[in-house]
N, CA and C atoms as an extended XYZ file, in Angstrom:
159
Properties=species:S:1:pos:R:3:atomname:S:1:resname:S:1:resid:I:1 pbc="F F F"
N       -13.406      -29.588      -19.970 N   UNK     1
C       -13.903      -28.261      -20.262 CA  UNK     1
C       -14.417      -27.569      -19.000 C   UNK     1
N       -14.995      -28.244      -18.343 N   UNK     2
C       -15.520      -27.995      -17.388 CA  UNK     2
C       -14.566      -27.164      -15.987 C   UNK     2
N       -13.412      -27.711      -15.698 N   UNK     3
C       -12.550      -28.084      -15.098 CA  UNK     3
C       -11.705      -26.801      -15.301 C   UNK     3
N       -11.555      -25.819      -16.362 N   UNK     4
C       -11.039      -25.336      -17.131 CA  UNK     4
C       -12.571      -23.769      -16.687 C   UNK     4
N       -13.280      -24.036      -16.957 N   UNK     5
C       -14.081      -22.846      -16.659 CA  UNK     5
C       -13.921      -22.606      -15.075 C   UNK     5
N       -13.953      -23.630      -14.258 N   UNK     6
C       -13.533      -23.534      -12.607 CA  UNK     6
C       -12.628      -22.698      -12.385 C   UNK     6
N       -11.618      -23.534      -13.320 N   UNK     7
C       -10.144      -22.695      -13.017 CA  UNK     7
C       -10.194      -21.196      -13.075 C   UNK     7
N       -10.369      -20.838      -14.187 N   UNK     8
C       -10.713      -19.592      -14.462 CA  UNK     8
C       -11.599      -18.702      -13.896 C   UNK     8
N       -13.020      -19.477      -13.135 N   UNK     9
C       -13.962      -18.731      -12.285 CA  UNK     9
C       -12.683      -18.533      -10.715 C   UNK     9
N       -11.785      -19.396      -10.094 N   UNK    10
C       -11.540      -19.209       -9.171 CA  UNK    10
C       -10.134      -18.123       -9.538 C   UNK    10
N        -9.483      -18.539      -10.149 N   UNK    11
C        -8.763      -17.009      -10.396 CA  UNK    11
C        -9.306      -15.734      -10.635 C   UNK    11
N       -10.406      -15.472      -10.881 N   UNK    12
C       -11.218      -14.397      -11.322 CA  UNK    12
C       -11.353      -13.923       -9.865 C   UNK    12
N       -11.308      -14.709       -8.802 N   UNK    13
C       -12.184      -14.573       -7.756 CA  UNK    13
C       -11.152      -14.200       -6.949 C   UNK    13
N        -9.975      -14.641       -7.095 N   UNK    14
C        -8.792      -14.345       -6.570 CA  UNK    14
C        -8.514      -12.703       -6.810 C   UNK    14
N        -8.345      -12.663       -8.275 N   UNK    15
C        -8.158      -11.667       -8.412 CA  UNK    15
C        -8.450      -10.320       -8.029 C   UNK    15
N        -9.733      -10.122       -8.230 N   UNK    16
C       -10.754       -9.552       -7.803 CA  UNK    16
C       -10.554       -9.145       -6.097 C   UNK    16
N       -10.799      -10.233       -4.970 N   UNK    17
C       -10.322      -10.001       -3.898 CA  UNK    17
C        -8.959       -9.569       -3.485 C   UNK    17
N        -8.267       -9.776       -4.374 N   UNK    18
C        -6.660       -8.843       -4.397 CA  UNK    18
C        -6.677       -7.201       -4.422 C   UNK    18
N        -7.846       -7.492       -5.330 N   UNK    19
C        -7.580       -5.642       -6.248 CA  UNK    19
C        -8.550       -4.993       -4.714 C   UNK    19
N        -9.566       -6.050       -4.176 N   UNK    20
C       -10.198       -4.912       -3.318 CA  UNK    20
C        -9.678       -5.140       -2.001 C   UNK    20
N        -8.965       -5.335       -1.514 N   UNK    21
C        -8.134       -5.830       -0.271 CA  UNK    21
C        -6.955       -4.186       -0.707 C   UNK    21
N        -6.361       -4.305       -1.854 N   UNK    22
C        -5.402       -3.287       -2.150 CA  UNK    22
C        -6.546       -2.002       -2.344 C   UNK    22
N        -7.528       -1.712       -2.890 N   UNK    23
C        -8.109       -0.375       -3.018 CA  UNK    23
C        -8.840       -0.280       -1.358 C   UNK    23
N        -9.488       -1.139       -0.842 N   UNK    24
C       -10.160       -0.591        0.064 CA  UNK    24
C        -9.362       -0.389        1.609 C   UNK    24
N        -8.342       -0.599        1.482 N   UNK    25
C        -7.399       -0.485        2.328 CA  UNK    25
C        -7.694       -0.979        3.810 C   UNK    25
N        -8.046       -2.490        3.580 N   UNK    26
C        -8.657       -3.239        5.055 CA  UNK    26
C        -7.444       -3.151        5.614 C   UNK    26
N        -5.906       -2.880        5.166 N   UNK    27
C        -4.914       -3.362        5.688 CA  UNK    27
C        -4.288       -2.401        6.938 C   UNK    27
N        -5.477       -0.775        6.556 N   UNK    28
C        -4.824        0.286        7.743 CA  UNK    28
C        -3.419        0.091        7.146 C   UNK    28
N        -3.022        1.246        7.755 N   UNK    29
C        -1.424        2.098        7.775 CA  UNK    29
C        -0.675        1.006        8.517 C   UNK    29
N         0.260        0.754        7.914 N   UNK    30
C         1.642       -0.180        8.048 CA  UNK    30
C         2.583        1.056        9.260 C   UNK    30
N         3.331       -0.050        9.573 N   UNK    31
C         4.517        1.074       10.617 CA  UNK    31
C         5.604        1.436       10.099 C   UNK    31
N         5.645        0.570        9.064 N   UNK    32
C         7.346        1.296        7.778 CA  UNK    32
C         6.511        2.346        7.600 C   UNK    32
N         5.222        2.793        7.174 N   UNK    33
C         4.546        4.140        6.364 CA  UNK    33
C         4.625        5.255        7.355 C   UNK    33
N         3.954        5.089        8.850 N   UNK    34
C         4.244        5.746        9.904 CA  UNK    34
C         5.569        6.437        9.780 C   UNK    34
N         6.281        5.989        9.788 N   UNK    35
C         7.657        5.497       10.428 CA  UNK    35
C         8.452        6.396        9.433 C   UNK    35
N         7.916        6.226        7.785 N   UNK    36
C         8.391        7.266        7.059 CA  UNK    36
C         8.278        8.633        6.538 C   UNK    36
N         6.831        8.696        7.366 N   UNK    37
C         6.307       10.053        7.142 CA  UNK    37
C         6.894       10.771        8.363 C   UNK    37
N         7.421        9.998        9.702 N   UNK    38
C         8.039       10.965       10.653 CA  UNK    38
C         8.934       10.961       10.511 C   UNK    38
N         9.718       10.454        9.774 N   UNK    39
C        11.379       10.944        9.445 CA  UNK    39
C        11.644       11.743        8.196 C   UNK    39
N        10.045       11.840        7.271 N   UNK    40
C        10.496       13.096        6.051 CA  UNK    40
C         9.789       14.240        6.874 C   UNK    40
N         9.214       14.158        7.833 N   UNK    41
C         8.717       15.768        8.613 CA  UNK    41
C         9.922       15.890        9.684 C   UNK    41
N        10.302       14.823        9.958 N   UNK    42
C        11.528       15.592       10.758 CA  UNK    42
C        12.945       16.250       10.228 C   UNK    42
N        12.935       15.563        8.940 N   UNK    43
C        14.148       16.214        7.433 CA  UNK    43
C        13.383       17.935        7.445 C   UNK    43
N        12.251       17.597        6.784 N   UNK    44
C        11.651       19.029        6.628 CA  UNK    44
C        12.121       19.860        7.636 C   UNK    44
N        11.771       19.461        8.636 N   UNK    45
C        11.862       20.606        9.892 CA  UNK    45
C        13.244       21.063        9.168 C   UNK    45
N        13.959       20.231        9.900 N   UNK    46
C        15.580       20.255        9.578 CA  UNK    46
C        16.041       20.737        9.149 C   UNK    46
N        16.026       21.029        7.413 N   UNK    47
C        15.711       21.818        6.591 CA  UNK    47
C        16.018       23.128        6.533 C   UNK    47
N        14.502       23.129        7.009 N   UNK    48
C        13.722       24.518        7.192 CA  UNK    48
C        14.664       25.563        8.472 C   UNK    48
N        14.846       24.775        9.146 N   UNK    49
C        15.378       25.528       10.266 CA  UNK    49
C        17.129       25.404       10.160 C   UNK    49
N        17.716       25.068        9.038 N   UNK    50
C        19.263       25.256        8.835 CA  UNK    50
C        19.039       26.474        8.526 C   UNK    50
N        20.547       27.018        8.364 N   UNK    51
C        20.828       28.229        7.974 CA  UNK    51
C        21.524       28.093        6.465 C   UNK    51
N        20.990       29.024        5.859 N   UNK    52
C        22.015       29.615        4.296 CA  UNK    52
C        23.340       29.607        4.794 C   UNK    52
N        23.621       29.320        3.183 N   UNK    53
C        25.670       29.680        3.439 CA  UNK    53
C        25.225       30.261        2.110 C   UNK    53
């Protein structure tokens, strides 16, 4: 029984440090994220500055 409440206290604990690792964002901006925000502002430009047909 005992053994069984552990289990469950240490997944709790797991868990928990998952969810705040993902909300509090210790992880800073990744370079795929970088990386994709300057290639949809450089589309935009792009875009923006074609011409109508």
């Amino acid at each position: 029984m005992d053994s069984d409440l552990y289990t469950l206290g240490v997944l709790s604990m797991v868990l928990v440090g998952g969810w705040l690792i993902d909300h509090l964002g210790w992880w800073g901006r990744s370079h795929l994220t970088e990386e994709m925000e300057r290639q949809l502002q450089k589309s935009a430009d792009t875009i923006r500055g074609a011409p109508l047909n």
